[in-house]
C-alpha positions in Angstrom: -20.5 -17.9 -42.8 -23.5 -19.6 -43.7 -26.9 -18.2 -45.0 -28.8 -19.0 -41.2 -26.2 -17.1 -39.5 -25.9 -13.9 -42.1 -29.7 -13.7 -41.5 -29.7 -14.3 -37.9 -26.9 -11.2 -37.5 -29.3 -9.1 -39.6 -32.4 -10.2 -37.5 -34.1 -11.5 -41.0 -35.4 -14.9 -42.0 -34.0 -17.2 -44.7 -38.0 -17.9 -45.2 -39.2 -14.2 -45.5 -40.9 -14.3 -48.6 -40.9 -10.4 -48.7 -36.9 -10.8 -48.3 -35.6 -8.1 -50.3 -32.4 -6.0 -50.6 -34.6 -2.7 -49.4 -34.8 -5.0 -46.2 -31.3 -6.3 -46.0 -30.0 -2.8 -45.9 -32.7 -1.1 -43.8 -32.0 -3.8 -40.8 -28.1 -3.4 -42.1 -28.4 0.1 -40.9 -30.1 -0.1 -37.7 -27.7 -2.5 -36.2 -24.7 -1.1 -37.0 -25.8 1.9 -35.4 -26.7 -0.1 -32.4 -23.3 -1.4 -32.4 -21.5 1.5 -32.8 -17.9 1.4 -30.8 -17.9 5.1 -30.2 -20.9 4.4 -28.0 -18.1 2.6 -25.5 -15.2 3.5 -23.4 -12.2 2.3 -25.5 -10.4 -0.9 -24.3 -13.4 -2.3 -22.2 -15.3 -5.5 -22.8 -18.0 -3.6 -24.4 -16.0 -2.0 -26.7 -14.4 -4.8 -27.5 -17.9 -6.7 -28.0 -19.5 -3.7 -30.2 -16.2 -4.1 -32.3 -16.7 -8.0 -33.0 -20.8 -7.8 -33.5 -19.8 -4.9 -35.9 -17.4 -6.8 -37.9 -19.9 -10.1 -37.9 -22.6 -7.8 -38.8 -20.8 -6.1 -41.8 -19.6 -9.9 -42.6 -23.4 -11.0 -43.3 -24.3 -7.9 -45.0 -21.7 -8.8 -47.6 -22.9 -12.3 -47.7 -26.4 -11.3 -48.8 -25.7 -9.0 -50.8 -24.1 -11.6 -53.0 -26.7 -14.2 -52.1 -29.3 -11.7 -53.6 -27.4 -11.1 -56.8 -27.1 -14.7 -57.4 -31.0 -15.3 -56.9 -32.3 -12.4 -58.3 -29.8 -11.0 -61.0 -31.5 -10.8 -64.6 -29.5 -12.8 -67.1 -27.4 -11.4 -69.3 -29.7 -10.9 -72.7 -28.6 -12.3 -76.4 -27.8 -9.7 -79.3 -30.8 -10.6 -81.0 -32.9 -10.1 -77.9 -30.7 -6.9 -77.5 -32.2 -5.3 -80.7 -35.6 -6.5 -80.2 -35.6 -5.0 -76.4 -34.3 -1.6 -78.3 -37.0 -1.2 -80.6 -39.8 -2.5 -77.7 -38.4 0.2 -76.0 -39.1 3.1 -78.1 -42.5 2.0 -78.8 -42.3 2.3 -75.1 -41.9 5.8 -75.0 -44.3 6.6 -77.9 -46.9 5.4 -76.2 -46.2 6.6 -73.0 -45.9 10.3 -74.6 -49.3 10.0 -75.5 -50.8 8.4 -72.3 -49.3 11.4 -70.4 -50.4 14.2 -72.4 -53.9 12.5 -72.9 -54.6 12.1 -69.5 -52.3 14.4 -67.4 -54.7 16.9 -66.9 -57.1 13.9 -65.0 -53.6 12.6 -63.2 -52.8 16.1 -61.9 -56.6 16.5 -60.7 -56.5 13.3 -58.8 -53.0 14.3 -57.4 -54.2 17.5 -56.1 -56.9 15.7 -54.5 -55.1 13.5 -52.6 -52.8 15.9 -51.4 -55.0 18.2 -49.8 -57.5 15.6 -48.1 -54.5 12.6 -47.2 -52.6 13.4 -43.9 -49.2 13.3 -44.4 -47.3 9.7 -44.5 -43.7 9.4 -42.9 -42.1 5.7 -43.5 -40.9 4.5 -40.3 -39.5 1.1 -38.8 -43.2 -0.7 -36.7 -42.2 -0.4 -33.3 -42.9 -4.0 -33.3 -39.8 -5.1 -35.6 -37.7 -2.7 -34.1 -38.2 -4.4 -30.9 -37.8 -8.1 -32.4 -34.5 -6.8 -33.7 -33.6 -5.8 -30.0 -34.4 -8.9 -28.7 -32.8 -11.2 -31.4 -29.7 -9.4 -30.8 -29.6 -9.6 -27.1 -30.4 -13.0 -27.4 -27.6 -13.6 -29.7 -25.1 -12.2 -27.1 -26.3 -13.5 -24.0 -25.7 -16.7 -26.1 -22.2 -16.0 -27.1 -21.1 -15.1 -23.6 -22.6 -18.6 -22.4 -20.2 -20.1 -25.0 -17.3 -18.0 -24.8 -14.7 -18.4 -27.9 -12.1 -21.2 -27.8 -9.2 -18.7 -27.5 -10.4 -17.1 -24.1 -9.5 -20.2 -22.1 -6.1 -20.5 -23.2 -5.7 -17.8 -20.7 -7.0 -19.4 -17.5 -4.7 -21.2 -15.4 -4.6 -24.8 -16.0 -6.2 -27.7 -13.3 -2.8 -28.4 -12.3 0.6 -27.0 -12.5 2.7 -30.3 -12.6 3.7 -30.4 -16.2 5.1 -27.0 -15.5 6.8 -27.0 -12.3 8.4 -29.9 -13.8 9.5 -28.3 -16.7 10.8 -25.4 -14.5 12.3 -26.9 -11.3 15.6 -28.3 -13.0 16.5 -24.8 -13.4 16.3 -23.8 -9.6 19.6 -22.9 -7.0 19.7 -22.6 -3.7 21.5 -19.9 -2.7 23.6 -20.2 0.4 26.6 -17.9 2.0 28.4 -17.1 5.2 25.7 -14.3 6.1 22.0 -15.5 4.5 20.2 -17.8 2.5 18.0 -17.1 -0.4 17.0 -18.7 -4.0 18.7 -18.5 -7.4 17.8 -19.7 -11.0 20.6 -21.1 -14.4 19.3 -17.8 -16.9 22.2 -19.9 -19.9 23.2 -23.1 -20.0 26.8 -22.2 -19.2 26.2 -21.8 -15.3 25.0 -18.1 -14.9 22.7 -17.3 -12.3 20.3 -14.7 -11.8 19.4 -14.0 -7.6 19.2 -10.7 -5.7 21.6 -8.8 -4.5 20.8 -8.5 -0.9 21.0 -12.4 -0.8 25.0 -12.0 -1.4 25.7 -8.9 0.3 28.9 -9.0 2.5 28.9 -12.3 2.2 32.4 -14.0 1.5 31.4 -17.2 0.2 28.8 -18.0 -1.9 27.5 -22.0 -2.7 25.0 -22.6 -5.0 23.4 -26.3 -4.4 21.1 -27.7 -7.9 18.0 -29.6 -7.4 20.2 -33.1 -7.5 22.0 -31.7 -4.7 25.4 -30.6 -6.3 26.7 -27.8 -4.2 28.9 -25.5 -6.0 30.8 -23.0 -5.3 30.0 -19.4 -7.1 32.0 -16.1 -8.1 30.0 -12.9 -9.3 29.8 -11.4 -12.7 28.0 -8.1 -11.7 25.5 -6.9 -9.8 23.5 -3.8 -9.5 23.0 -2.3 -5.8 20.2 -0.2 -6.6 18.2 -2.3 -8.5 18.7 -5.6 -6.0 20.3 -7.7 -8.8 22.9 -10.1 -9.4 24.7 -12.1 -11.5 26.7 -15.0 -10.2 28.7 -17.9 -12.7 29.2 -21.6 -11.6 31.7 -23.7 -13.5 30.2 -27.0 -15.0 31.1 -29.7 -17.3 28.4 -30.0 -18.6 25.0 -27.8 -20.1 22.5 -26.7 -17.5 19.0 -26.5 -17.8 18.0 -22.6 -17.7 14.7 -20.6 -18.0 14.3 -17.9 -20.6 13.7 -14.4 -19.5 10.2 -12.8 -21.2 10.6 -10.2 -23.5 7.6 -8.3 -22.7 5.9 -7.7 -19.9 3.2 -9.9 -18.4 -0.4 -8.7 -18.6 -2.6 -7.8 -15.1 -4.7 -10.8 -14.6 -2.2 -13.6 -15.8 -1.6 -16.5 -14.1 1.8 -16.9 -12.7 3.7 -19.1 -10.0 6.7 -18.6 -7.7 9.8 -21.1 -7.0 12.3 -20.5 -4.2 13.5 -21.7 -0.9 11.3 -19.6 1.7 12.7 -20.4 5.5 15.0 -22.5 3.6 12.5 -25.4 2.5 14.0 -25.6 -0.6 11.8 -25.9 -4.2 8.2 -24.2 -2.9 5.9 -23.3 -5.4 3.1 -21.1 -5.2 0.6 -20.0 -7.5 -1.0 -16.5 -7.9 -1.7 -14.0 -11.0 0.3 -10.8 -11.9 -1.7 -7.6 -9.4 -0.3 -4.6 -11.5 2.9 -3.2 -12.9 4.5 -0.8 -10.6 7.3 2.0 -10.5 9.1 3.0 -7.6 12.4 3.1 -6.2 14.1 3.2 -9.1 12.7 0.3 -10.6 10.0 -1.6 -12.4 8.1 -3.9 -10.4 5.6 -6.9 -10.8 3.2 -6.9 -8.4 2.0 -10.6 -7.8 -0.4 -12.3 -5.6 1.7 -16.2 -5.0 2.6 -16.5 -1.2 6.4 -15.8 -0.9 8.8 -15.4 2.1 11.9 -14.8 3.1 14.3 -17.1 1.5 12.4 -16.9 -1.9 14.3 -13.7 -3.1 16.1 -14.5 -6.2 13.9 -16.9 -7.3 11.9 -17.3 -10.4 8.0 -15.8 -11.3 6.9 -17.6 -14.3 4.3 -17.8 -16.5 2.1 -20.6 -18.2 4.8 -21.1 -20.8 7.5 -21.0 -18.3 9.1 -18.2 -19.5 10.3 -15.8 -16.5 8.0 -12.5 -15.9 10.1 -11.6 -12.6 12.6 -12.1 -9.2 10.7 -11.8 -6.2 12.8 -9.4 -4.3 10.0 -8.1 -1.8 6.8 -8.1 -0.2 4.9 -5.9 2.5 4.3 -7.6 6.1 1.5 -5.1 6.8 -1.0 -6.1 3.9 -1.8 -9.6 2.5 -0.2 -10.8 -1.1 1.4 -7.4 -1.7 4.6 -9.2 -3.3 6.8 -7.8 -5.6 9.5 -9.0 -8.3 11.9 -7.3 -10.5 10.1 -6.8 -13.8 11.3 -8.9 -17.0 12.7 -6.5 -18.9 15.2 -4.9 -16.3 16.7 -8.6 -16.0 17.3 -8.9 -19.5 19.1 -5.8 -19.4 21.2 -6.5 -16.9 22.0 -9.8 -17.8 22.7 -8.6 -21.5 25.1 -6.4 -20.0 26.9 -8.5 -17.0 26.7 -11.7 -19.4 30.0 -11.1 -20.8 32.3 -10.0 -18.0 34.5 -11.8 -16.1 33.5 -13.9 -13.2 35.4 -12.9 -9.6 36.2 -14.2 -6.0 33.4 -11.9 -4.1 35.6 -9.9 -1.5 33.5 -9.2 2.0 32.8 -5.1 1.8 34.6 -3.4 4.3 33.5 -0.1 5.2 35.9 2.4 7.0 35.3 4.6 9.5 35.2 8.2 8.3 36.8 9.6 11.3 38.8 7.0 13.2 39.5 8.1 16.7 43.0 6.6 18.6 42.4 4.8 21.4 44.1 5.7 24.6 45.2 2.8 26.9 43.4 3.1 30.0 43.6 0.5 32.8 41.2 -2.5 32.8 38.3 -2.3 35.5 36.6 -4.9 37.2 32.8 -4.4 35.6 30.5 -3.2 38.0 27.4 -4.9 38.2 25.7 -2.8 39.8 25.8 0.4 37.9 24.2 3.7 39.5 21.0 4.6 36.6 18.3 6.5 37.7 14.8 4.9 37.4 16.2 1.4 36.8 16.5 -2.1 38.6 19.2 -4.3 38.3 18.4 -7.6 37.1 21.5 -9.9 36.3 24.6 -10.1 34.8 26.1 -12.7 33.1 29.3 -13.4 30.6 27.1 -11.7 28.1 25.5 -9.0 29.3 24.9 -6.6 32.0 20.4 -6.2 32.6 18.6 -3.6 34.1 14.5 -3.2 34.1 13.2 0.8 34.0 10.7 0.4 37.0 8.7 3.6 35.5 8.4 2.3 32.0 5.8 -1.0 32.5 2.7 -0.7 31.5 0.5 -4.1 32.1 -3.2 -4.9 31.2 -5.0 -7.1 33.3 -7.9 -8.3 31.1 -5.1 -9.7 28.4 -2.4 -10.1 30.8 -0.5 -8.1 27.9 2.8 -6.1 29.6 5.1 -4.0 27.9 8.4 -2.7 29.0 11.9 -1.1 28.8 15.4 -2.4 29.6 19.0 -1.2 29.3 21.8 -4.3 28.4 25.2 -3.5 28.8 27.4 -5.6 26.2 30.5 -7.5 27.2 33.1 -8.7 24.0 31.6 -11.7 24.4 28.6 -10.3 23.1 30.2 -7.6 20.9 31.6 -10.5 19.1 28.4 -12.1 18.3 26.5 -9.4 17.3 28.9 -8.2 14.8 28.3 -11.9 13.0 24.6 -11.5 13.1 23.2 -11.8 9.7 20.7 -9.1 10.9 22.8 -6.7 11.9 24.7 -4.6 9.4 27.7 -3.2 11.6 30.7 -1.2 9.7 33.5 -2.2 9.7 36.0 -1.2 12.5 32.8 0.0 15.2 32.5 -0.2 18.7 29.5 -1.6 20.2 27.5 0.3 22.9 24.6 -0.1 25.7 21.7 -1.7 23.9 17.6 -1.0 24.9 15.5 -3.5 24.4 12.3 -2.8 24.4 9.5 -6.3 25.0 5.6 -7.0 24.6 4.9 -10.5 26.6 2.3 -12.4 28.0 2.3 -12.7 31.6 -0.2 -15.4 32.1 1.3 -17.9 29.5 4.9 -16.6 29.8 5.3 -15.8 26.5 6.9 -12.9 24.6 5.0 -11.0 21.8 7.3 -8.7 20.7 10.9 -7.3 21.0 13.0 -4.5 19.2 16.7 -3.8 19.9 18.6 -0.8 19.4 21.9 -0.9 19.8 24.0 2.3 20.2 27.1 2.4 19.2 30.5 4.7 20.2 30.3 7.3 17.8 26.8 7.9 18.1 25.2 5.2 15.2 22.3 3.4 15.9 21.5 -0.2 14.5 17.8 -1.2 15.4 15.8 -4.2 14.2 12.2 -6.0 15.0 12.0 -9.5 15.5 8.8 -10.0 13.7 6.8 -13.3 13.9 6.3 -15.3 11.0 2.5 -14.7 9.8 1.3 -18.0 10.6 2.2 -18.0 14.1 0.3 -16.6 17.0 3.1 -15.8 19.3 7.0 -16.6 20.2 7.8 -19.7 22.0 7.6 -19.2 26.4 11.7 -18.1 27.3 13.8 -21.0 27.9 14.2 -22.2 31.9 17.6 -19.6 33.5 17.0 -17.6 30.1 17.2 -14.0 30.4 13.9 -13.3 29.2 13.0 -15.5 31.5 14.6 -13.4 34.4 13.4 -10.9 33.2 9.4 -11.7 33.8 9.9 -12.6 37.0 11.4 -9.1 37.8 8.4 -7.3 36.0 6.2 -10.1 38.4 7.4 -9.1 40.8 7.4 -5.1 40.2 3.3 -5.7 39.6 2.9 -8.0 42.0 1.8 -10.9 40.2 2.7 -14.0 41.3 
């Protein structure tokens, strides 16, 4: 620190000719008082700022204290001088006896004098300097926070990400098996793999293609249900590139960015910070802000130094950027504990029935089309399915052509068949698939469908329903297909409102 900015901190200046160390401390005094952390909620900015003008403050104090006992320190007097100032000295006092007793009656006289005609003087700061000291000091931070400190941008996010993706892609999978896709990332160099669990479940083959394109095929370590982890193993002959899982957690504020294969374009990134650290279900969360979808669990949230901060595992369709990713340190527990086990063939989970009912053999009858329901129409049947419209359930708006309504599909083992090798569908093992309702929100003027949820019902009384929800960026579903049976469908609800 130099002597301009220990006297600009203490609001004094290096040409003051009435500089003293009276002065130095008095100002000393007032702004540390001014500055005074207690004054501040802990862990804000001002807090913070109060502690670092503090510490500056007490820095220059220091400075000119020893400034002031280099200029104005008496030198250190010679023996000879030593003896001399001795005997000067009690002369000294001789003749100060005598002053005082020859005059200390007219002393006392004056004092009493003064006393009981002077008003009374209290030594105070001028208003004026107090003021200058204000000002000076706001000045000094309103110049500092136009100049912020080198350190504070090494936290903002950088003009470009390039250097980092590529520093980070290598390390990226694409996770592929019999049932759903989804994204992956090398956590050694000896082929293990972090990804979510839901992207393997009941699968019974698992591939896992690098960024080169080698597709390889991939046995599991562990995995942990509840938390929505898993750890897969790849043999290779040679050492992969792999990201290193943070040891701490990431702050709220930090720049991040996400890597994965959302709707299967493989190698997306997108940029965002961390929102908050959450708790619930069982686990920790990162909340993050960079655009993900589905495809991108199992991927890889990583900071500016490319360390990994999370797996995004899950996000909220009904909000905007409320993503979510398996905080750091549950992934470095769970690959600490899964790293050493044994790699296996993944076996396709097979869930019995609890209470498997025989089968009597009864003879085959022709289906009947044209089945006897109360409050329905008949619409078509096909090798798939059996449709009927309910007449009573459509409701239709005429300003935005908007109609919702009900049907009932009968399966045939056709159909049975396919459903049970849906991805979306998760159908145990051994069940019997029932009458399905199907319930649609379309556009009758464009002939195009909005909405639709199925619920299938099954023989024992289990029910398996599931939304097909748009992707956010498009309007509306695509108009039915010419013969389709959506398509069939409109023109029966046509003609049930009379629209042509």
């Amino acid at each position: 620190m130099t002597l301009d900015e220990a006297c600009l901190y203490l609001g004094i200046s290096p040409d003051d000719e009435d500089l003293d160390i009276e002065k130095v401390e008095r100002n000393y005094r007032t702004k540390i008082a001014i500055y005074d952390p207690s004054r501040f909620t802990p862990d804000t900015p001002e807090y913070r700022e109060a502690r670092r003008m503090r510490a500056d403050i007490e820095e220059a104090y220091k400075y000119l204290l020893e400034v002031y006992e280099e200029l104005y320190a008496p030198e250190e007097p010679k023996p000879d001088e030593r003896k001399n100032e001795g005997l000067l000295l009690k002369i000294a006092v001789v003749i100060a006896a005598v002053f005082l007793v020859s005059f200390g009656g007219v002393v006392y006289f004056v004092y009493r004098l003064h006393k009981e005609s002077a008003p009374p003087v209290v030594e105070t700061v001028p208003s004026q300097e107090y003021e200058r000291i204000l000002r000076e000091l706001e000045r000094i931070r309103t110049k500092q926070e136009e100049s912020p400190a080198p350190q504070a941008t090494l936290t903002n996010p950088p003009a470009d990400y390039t250097a980092l993706v590529e520093k980070v892609m290598p390390s990226m999978l694409f996770i592929e098996t019999d049932r759903a896709t989804g994204s992956g990332f090398f956590v050694s160099p000896h082929g293990d793999i972090l990804t979510n669990y839901h992207v393997i479940d009941g699968a019974g083959q698992i591939t896992a293609t690098t960024r080169d394109g080698l597709r390889l095929n991939a046995a599991v370590k562990d995995y942990d249900a509840v938390r929505d982890m898993a750890l897969l193993k790849v043999n290779l002959s040679y050492s992969s590139p792999f990201l290193r899982i943070s040891a701490a957690l990431p702050k709220q504020g930090e720049a991040v960015i996400a890597i994965g294969n959302p709707k299967g374009y493989t190698g997306t990134v997108s940029n965002g910070i961390v929102s908050a650290i959450r708790e619930f279900d069982e686990n920790l969360w990162v909340q993050f802000t960079a655009p993900v979808s589905p495809g991108s669990s199992g991927g890889a949230l990583v900071n500016l130094q490319g360390e990994v901060i999370g797996m995004p595992t899950k996000l909220r369709t009904d909000g905007q950027n409320l993503n979510f990713a398996v905080a750091p340190t549950v992934l470095s527990q769970f690959f600490s504990s899964a790293v050493n086990k044994p790699a296996r063939a993944l076996v396709r989970p097979e869930t019995p029935r609890l209470a498997p009912r025989p089968k009597t053999p009864s003879t085959p009858r022709r289906p009947n089309p044209r089945r006897q329901l109360p409050g329905t129409k008949f619409v078509r049947r096909d090798d798939g399915y059996e449709m009927y419209l309910y007449t009573d359930k459509i409701d239709y708006d005429r300003q935005t052509h908007l109609a919702s309504f009900i049907t009932l599909w009968w399966p045939t083992e056709k159909s049975k068949a396919q459903m049970r090798q849906d991805p979306h569908f998760n159908i145990p093992h051994g069940m019997d698939l029932g009458v399905c309702l199907l319930m649609y929100v379309v556009n009758l003027r464009e002939n195009t469908y909005v909405h639709l949820r199925t619920i299938n019902f099954c023989d024992d009384g289990e029910t398996i329903a599931r939304d097909y929800i748009k992707p956010s960026d498009e309007i509306r579903w695509s108009t039915p297909k010419r013969g389709s049976r959506p398509e069939a469908l409109m023109i029966e609800v046509k003609k049930q409102l009379r629209i042509r």
